[in-house]
DSSP file (Angstrom, degrees, kcal/mol; ACC not computed):
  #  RESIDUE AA STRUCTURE BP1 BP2  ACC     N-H-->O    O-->H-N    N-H-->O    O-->H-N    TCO  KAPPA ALPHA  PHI   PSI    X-CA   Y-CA   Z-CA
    1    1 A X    >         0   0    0      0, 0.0     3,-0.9     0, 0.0    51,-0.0   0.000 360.0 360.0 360.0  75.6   -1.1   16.5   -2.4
    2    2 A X  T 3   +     0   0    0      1,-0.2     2,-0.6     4,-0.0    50,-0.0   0.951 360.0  64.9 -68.5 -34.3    1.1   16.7   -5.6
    3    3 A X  T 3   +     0   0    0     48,-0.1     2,-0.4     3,-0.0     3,-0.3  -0.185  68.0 124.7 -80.0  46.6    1.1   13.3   -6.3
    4    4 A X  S <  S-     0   0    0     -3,-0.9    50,-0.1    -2,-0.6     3,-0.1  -0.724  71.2  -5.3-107.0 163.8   -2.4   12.5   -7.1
    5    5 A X  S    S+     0   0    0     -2,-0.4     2,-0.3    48,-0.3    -1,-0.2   0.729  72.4 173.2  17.2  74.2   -3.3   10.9  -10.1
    6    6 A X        -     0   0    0     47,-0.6    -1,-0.2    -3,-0.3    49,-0.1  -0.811  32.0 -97.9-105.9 156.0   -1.0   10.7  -11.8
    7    7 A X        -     0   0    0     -2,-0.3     2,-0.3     1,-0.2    -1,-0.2   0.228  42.4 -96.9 -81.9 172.8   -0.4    9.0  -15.2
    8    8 A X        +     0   0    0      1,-0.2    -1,-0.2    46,-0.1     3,-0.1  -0.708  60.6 155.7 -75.7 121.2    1.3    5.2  -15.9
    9    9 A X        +     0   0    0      1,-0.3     2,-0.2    -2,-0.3    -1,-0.2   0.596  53.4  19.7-122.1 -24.2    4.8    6.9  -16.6
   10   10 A X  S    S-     0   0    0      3,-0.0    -1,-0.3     1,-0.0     3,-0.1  -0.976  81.0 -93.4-143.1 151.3    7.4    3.5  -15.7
   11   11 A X        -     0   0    0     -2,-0.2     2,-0.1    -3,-0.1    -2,-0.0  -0.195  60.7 -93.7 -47.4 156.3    7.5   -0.6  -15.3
   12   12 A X        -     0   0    0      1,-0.0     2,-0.3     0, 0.0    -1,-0.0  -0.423  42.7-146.5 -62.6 149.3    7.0   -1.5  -11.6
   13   13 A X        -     0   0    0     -2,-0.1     2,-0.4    -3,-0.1    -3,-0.0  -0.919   6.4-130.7-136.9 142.4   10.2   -1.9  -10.1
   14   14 A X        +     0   0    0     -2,-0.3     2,-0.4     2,-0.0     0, 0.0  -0.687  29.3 175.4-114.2 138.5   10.7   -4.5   -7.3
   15   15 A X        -     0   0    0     -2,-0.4     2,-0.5     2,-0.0    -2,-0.0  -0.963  28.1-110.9-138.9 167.2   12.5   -3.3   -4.2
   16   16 A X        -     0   0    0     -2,-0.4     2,-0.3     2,-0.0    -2,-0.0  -0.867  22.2-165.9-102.1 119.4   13.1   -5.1   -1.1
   17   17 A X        -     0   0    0     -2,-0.5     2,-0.7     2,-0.0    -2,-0.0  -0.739  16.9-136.8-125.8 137.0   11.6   -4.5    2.6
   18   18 A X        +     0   0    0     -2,-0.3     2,-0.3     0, 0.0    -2,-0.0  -0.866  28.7 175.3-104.5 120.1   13.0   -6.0    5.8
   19   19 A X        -     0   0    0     -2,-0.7     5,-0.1     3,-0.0    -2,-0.0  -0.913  29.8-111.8-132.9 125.8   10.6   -7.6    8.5
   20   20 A X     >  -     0   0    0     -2,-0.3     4,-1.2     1,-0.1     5,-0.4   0.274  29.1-117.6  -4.8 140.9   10.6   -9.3   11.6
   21   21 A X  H  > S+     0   0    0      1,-0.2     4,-2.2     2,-0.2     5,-0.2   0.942 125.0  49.2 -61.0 -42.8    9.5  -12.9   12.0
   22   22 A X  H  > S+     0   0    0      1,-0.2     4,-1.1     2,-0.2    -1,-0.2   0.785 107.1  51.0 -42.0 -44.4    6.9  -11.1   14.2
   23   23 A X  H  > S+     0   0    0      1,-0.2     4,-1.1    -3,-0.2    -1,-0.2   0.497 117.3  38.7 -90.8 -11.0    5.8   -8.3   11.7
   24   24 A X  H  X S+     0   0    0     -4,-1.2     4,-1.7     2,-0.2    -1,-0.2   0.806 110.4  55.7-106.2 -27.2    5.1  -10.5    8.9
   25   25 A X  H  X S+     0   0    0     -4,-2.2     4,-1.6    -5,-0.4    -2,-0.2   0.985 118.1  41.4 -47.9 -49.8    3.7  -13.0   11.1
   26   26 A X  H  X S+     0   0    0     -4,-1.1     4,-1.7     1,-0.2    -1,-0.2   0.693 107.3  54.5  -5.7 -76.9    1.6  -10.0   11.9
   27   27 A X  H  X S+     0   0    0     -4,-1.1     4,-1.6     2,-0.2    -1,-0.2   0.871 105.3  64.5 -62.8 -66.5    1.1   -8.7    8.7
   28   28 A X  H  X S+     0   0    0     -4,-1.7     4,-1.7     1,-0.3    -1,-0.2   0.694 103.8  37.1 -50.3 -57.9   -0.2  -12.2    8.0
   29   29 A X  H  X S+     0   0    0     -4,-1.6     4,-1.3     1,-0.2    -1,-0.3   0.915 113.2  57.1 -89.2 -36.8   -3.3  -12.5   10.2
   30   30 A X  H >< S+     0   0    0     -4,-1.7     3,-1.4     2,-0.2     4,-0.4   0.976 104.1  55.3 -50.6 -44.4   -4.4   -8.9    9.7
   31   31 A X  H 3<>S+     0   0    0     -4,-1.6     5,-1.1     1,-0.3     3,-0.5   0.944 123.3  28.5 -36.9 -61.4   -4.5   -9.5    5.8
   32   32 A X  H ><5S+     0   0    0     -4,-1.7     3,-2.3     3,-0.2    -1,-0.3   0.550  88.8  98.0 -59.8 -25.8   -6.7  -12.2    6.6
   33   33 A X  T <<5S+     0   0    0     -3,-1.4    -1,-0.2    -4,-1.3    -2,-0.1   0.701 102.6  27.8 -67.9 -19.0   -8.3  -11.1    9.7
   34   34 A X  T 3 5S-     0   0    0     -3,-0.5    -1,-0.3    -4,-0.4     3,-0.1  -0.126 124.3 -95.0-121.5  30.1  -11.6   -9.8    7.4
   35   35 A X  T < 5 +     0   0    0     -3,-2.3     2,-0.3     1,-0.2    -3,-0.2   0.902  63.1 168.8  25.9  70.0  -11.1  -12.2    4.7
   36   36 A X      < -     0   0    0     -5,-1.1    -1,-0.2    -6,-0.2    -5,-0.0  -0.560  37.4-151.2 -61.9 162.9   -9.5  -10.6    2.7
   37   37 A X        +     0   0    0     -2,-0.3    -1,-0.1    -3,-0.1    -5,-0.1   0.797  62.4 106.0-112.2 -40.3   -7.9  -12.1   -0.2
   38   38 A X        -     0   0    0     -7,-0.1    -2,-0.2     4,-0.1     2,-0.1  -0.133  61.1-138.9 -39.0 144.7   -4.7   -9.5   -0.7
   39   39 A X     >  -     0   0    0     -8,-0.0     4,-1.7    -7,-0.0    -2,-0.0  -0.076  31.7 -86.5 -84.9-159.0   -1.3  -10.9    0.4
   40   40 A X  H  > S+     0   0    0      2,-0.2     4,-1.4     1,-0.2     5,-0.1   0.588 126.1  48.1 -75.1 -38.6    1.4   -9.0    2.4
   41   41 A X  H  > S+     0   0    0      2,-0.2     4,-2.5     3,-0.1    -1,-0.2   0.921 109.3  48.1 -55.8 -57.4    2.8   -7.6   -0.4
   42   42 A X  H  > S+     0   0    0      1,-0.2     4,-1.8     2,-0.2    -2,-0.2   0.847 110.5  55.2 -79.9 -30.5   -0.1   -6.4   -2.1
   43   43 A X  H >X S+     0   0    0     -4,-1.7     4,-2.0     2,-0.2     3,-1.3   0.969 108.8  46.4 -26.2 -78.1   -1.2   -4.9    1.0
   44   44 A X  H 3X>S+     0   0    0     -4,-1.4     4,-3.4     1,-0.3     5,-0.7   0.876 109.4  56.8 -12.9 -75.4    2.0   -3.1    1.2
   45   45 A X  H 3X5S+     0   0    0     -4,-2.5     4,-1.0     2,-0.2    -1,-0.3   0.901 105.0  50.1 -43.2 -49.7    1.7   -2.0   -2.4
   46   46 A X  H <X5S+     0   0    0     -4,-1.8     4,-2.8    -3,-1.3     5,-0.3   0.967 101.9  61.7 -79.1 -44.7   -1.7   -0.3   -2.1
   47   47 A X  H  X5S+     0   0    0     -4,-2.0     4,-1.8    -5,-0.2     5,-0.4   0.906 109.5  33.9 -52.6 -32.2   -0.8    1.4    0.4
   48   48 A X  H  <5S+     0   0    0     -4,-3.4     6,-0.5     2,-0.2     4,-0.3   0.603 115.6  58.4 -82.0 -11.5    2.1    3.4   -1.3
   49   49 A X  H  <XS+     0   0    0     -4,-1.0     5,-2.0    -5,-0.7     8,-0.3   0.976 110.6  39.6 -67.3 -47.3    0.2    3.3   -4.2
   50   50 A X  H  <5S+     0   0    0     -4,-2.8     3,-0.4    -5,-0.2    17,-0.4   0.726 117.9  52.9 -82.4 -31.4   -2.5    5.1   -2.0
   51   51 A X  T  <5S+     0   0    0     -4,-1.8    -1,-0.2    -5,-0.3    -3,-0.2   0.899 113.0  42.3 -81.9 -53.0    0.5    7.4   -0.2
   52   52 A X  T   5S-     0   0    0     -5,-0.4    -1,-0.2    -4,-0.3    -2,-0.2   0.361 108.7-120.2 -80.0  26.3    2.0    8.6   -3.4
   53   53 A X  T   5 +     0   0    0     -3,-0.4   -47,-0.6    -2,-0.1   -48,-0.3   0.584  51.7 175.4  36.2  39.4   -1.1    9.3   -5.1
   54   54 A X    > < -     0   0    0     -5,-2.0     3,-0.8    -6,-0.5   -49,-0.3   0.353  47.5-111.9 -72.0 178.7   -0.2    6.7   -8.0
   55   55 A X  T 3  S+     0   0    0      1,-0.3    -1,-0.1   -48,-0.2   -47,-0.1   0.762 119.6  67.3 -77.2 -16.6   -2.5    5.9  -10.7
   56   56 A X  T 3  S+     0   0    0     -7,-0.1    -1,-0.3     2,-0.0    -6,-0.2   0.426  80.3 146.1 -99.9 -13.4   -2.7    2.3   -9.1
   57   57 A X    <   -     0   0    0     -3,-0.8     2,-0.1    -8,-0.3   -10,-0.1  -0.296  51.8-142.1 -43.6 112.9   -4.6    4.3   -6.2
   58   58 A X        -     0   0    0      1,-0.2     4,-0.4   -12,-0.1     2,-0.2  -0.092  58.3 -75.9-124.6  25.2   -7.4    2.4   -4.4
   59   59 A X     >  -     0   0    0      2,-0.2     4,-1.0    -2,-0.1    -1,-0.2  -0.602  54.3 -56.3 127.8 179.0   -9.8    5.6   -4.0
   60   60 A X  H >>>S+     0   0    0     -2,-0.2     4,-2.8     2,-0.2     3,-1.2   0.974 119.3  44.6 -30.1 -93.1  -10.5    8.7   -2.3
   61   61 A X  H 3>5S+     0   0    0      1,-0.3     4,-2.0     2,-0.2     3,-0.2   0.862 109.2  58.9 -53.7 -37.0  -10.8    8.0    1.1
   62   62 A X  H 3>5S+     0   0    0     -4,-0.4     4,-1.2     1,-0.3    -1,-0.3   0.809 101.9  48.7 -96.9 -12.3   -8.0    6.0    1.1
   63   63 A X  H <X5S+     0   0    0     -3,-1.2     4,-3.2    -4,-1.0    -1,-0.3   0.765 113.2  50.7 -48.6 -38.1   -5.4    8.6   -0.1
   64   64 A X  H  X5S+     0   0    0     -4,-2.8     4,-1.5     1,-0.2     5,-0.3   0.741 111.7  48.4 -90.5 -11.4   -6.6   10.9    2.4
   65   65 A X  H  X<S+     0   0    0     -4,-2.0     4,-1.6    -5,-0.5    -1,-0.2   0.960 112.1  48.7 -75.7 -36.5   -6.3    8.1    5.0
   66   66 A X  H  X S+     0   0    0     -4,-1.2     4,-3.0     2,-0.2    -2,-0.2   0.970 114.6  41.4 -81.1 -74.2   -2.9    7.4    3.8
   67   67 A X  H  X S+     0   0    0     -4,-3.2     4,-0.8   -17,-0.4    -1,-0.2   0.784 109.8  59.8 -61.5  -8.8   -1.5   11.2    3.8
   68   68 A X  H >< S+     0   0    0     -4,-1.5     3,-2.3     2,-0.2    -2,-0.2   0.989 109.2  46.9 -64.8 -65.4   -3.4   11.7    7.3
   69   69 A X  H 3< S+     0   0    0     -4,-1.6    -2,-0.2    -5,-0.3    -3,-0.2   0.850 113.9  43.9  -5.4 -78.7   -1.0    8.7    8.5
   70   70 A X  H 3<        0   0    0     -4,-3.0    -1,-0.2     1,-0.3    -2,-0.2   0.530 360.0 360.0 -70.4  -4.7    2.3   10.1    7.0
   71   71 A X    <<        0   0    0     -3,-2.3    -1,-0.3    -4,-0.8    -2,-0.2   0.245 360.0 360.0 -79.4 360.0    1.4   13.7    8.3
């Protein structure tokens, strides 16, 4: 894991993601499915936040859930 915690080093930078009418439809009712209040986006976001160990990182467990995933 090199990239944990590491410090605020640049602005957020916006990039662009392509999805199916399906996968965001998807996306949509999982977001929701527990109430949650995160969109699709900020879903999105914490999870790379949580994959690249970013400062923005939403815990423990959920980094090691994240690199078990990408393994």
């Amino acid at each position: 894991m090199p990239f944990r915690d590491r410090p605020v080093q640049d602005a957020d930078q916006a990039t662009t993601i392509h999805l199916t009418p399906h996968e965001l439809e998807t996306l949509q009712k999982l977001v929701v499915k527990d109430g949650d209040t995160l969109s699709p986006t900020e879903l999105i976001e914490a999870f790379v936040a949580d994959l690249t160990g970013s400062w923005r990182t939403n815990g423990s467990d959920e980094r090691e859930y994240a690199f078990a995933w990408f393994k």
